[in-house]
C-alpha positions as CSV (number, residue, x, y, z in Angstrom):
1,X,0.0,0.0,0.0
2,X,1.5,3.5,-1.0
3,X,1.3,6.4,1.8
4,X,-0.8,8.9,0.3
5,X,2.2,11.4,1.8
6,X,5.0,9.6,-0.6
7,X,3.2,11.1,-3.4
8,X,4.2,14.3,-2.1
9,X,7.9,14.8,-2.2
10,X,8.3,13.7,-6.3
11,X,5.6,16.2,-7.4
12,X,7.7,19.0,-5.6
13,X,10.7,18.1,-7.2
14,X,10.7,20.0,-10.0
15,X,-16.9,31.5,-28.8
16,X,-17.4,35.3,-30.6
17,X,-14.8,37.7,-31.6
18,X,-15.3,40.6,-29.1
19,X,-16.3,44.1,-30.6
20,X,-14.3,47.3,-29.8
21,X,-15.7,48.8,-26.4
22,X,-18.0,52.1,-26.2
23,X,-16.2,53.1,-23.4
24,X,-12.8,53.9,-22.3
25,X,-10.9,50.3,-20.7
26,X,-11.4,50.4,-17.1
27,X,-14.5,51.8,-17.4
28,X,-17.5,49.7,-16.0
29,X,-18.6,47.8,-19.4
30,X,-22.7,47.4,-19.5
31,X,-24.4,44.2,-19.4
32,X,-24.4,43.5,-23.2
33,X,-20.7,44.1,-23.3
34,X,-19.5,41.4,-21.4
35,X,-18.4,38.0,-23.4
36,X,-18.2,35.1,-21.9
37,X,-14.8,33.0,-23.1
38,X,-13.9,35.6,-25.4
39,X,-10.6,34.9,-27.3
40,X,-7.8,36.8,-27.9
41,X,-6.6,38.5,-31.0
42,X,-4.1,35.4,-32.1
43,X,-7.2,32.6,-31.3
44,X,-9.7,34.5,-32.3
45,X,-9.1,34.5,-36.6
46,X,-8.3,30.7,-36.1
47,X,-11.7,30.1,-34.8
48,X,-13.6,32.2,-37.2
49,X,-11.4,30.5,-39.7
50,X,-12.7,26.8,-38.5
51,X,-15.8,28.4,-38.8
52,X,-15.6,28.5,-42.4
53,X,-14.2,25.3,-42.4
54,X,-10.7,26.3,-42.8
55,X,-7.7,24.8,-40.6
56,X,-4.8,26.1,-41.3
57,X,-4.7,30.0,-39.5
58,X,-5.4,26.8,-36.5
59,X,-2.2,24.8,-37.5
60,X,-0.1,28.0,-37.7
61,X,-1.2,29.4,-34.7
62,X,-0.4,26.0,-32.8
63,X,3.3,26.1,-34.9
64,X,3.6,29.5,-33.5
65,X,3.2,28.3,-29.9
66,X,5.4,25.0,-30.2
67,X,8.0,27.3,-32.1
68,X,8.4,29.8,-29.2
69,X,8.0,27.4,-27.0
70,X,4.7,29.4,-25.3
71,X,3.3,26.2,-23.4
72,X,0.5,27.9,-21.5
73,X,-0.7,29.3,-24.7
74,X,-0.4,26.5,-26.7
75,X,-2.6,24.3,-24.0
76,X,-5.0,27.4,-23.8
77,X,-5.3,27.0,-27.5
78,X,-5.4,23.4,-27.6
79,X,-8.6,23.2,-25.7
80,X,-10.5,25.7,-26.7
81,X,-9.7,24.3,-30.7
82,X,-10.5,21.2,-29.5
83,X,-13.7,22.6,-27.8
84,X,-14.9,24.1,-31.1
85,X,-14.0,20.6,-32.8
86,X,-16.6,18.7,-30.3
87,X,-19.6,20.4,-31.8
88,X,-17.7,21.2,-35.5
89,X,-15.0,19.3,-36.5
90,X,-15.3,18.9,-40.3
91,X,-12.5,21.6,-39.9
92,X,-10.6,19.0,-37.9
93,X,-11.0,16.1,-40.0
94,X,-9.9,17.7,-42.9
95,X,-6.7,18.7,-41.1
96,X,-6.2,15.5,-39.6
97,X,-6.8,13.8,-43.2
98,X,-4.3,16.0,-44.8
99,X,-1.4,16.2,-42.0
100,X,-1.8,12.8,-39.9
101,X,1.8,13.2,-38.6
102,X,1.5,16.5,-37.6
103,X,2.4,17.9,-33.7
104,X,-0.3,19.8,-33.6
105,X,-3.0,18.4,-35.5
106,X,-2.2,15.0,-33.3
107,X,-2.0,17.6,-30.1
108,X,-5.6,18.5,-30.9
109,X,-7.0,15.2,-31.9
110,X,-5.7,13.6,-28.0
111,X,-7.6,16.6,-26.4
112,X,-10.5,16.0,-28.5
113,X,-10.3,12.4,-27.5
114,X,-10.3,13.0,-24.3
115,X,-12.6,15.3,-23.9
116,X,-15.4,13.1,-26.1
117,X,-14.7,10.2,-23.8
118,X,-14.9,12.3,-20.4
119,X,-18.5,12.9,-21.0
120,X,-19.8,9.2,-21.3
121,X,-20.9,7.1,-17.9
122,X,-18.0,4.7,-19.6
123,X,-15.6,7.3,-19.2
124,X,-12.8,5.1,-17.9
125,X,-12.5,2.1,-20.5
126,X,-13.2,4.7,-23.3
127,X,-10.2,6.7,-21.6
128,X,-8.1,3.8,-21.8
129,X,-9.0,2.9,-25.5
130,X,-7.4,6.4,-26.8
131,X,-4.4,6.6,-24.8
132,X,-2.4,5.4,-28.1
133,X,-3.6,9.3,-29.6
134,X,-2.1,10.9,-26.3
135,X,1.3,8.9,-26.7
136,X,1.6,9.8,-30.6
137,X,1.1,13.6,-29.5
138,X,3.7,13.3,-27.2
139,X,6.0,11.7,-29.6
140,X,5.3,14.8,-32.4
141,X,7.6,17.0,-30.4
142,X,9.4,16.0,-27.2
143,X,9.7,19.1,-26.0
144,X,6.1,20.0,-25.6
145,X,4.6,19.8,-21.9
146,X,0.9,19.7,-23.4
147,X,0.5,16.2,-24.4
148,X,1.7,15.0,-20.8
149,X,-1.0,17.6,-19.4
150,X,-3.6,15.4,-21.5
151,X,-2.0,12.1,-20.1
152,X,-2.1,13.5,-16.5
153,X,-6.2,14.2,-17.1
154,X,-6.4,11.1,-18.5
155,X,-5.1,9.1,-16.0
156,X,-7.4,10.7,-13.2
157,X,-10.5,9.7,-15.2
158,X,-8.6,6.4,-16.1
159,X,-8.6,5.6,-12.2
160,X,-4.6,5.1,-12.7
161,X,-2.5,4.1,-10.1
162,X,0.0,6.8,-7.8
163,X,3.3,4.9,-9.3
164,X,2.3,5.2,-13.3
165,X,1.0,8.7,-12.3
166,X,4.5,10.2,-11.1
167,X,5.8,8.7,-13.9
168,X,4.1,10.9,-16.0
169,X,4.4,13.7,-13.5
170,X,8.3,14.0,-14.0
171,X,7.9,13.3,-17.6
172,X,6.5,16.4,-17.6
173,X,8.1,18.7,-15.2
174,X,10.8,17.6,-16.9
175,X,9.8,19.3,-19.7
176,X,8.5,22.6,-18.3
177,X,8.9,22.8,-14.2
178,X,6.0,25.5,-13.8
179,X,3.9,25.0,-16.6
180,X,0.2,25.2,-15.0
181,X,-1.8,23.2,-16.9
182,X,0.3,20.1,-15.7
183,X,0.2,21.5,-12.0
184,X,-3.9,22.2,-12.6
185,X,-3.6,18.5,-13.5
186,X,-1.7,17.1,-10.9
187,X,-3.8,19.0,-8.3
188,X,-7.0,17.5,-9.3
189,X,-5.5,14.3,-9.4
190,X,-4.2,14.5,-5.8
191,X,-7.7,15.8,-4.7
192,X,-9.1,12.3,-5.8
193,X,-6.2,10.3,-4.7
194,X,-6.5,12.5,-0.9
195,X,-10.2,11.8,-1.6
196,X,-11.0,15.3,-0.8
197,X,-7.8,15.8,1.8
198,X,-7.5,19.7,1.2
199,X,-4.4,20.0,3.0
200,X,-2.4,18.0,1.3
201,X,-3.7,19.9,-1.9
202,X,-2.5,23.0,-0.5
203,X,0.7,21.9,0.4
204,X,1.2,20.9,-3.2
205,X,0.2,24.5,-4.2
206,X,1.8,25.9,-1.9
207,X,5.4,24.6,-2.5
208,X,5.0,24.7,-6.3
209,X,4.1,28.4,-5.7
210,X,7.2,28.7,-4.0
211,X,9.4,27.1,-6.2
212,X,8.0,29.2,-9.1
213,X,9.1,32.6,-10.8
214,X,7.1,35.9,-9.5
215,X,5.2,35.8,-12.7
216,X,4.3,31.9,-13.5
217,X,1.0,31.1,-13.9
218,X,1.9,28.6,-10.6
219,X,1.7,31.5,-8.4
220,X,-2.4,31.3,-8.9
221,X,-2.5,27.1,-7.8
222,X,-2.7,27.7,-4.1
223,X,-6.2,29.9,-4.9
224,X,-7.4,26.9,-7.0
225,X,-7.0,24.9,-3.9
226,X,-8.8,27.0,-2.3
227,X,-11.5,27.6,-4.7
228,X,-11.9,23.8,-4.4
229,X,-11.9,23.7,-0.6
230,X,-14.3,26.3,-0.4
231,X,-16.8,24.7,-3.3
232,X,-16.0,21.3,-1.9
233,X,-15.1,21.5,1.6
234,X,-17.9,23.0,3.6
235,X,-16.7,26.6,4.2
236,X,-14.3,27.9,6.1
237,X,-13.9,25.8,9.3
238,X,-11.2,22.7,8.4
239,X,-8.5,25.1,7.2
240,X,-6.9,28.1,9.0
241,X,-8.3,31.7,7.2
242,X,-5.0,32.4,7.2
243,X,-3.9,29.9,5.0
244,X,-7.1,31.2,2.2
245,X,-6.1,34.6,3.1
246,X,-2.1,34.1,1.6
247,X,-3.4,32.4,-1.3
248,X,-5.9,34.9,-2.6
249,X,-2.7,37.4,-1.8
250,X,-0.7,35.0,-4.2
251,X,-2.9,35.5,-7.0
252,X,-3.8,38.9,-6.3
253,X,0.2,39.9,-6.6
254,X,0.3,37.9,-9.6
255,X,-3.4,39.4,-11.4
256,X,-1.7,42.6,-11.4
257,X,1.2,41.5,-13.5
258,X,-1.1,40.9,-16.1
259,X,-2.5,43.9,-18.6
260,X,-6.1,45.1,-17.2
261,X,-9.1,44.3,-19.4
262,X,-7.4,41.3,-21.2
263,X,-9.0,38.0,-22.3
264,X,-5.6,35.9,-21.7
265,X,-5.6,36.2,-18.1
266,X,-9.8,36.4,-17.4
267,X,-10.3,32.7,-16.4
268,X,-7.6,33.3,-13.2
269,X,-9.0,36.6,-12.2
270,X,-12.7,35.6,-12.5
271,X,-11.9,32.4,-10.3
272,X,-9.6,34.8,-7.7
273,X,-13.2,37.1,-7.9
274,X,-14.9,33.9,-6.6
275,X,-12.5,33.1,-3.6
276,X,-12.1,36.9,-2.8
277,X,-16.2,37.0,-3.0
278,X,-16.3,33.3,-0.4
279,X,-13.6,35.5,1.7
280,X,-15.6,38.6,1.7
281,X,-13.0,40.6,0.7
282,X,-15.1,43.1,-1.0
283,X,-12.8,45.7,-2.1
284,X,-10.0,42.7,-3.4
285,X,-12.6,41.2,-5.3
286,X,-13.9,44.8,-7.2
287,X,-10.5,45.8,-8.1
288,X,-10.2,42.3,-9.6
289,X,-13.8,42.7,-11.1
290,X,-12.2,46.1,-12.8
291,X,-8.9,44.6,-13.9
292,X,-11.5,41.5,-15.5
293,X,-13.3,43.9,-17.6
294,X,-15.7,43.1,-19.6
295,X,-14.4,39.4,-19.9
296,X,-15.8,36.4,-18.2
297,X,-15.4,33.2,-18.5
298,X,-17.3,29.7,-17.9
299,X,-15.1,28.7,-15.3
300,X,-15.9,28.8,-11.9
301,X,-19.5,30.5,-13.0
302,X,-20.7,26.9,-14.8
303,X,-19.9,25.3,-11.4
304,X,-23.2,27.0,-9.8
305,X,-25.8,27.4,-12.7
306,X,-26.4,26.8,-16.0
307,X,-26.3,30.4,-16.9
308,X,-22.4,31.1,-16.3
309,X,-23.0,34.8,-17.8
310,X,-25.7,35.5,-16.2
311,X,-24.3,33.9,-12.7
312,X,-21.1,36.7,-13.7
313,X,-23.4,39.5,-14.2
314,X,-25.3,38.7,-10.3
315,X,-21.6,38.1,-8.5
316,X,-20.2,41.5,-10.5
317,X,-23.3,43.5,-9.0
318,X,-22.8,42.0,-5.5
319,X,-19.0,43.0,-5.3
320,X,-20.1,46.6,-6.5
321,X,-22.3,47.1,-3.7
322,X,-20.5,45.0,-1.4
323,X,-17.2,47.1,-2.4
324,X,-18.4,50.4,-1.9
325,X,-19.5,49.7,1.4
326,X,-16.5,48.1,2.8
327,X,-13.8,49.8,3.9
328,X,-10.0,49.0,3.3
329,X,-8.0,48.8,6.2
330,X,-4.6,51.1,6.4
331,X,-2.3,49.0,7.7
332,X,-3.1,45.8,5.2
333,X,-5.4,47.0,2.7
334,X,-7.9,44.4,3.1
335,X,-11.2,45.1,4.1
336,X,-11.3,45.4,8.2
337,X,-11.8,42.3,9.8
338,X,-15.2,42.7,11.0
339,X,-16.5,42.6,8.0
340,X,-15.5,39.0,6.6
């Protein structure tokens, strides 16, 4: 039997095209100027492109990313291409029929896999029968973090075992130490494994964050620990506020590295919103409801309703009143503590 704490140690080693805005950025954008997953400017023509039925601005792009070696916007990519193939892939198909070999046609065809098989009650067996496309992405460039990302999803909803699953957790460290689709990955995994354990979660994000640059990605995992503590754990009574407290500040310090108003970073900032909002931290979460702009995004919104814009719209009108209510406090800059 393998202690679930021996798993620790090895993972520590290592839509529409928006229009142009009626107001100035940083303004408050209306209602019907919010988008929900909007892309940016570089995914954006490859999707109106696949639209037509046209692949190639979607291979480029992709051959772009690999080239430069931009791993978290080649996995961002990735899944929202292979998103658009779920419900339209004719696009795909021709791509896959005219480059079989290619990276990043076969990067696109393992996450469509995937994601096709995730949805079915036989998620594990069909999981298992398309791990030969996840191993023939990894093979098209060895470099390339993404395809071990896929393998590390997979084997959650495959129901692998700790040993085979650190085995592809240093394959892909190895690769790219702080990429945070991996880390995403290996957190959810760990969750199962733990069986809901969310300290042990947030000592994995919490070291990783450590170990990673000021401006990785990483610095936002101990936040999506506690976004799923808070969604999954029963409030704020297991874990010491202290703990949620340093990882909102984590993500906070890293939100405002980022250019205000962008769609790259949305899907952080709209998840820090939510942990800020469960922390009443009313004035945190407005000035992250100002940096978001007028871009939301599905996730964490779909977790709570069917309606992920509209459930956007509610949470941005609570944190407006909720904001200008509450007071910062001089000496931290959090709201005062009587009001969480």
């Amino acid at each position: 039997m393998v202690s679930t704490m021996s798993l620790l140690p090895p993972f520590i080693r290592a839509s529409r095209v928006p229009r142009k805005l009626s107001r100035p950025v940083g303004g408050p954008p209306a209602d019907d100027e919010v988008f929900l997953d909007a892309p940016d400017d570089r995914l954006g023509p490859a999707l109106v492109a696949a639209g037509r039925g046209e692949y190639r601005p979607a291979a480029e792009l992709l051959a772009a990313t690999r080239t430069s070696a931009d791993w978290e916007n080649r996995d961002r990519y990735a899944r929202r291409l292979a998103a658009f193939a779920r419900s339209r892939d004719e696009w795909y198909e021709a791509w896959r029929t005219a480059s079989p070999y290619e990276p990043d046609a076969l990067l696109v065809g393992a996450q469509l896999a995937v994601d096709r098989a995730w949805q079915s009650p036989a998620r594990a067996e069909l999981l298992r029968q398309v791990s030969p496309l996840i191993t023939a992405a990894a093979h098209g460039d060895d470099r390339d973090p993404v395809p071990w990302r896929i393998a590390l999803d997979h084997a959650r909803g495959a129901q692998a075992g700790p040993k085979y699953f650190e085995q592809l957790w240093e394959a892909a460290v190895r690769r790219a130490p702080h990429h945070y689709g991996c880390h995403v990955a290996a957190l959810r995994y760990l969750a199962s494994f733990w069986h809901g354990s969310h300290r042990e979660c947030f000592d994995f994000a919490d070291l990783a964050a450590q170990d990673a640059p000021a401006g990785s990605l990483v610095q936002a995992l101990p936040a999506r620990a506690a976004f799923a503590y808070l969604t999954e754990g029963g409030g704020l009574s297991t874990l010491p506020r202290e703990r949620l407290d340093a990882a909102a500040d984590r993500a906070i310090a890293l939100s405002a590295l980022f250019p205000a108003a962008a769609p790259w970073p949305a899907e952080v900032r709209n998840k820090l919103m939510y942990v800020l909002v469960r922390l009443e931290r009313w004035p945190d979460a407005g000035e992250q409801l100002r940096l978001i702009g007028p871009y939301a995004t599905s996730f964490p919104w779909d977790r709570f309703s069917d309606d992920p814009l509209g459930r956007f719209l509610e949470v941005r009108d609570e944190v407006r009143r909720k904001a200008a209510s509450h007071p910062r406090s001089e000496r931290t800059g959090r709201a005062r503590s009587g009001d969480h």
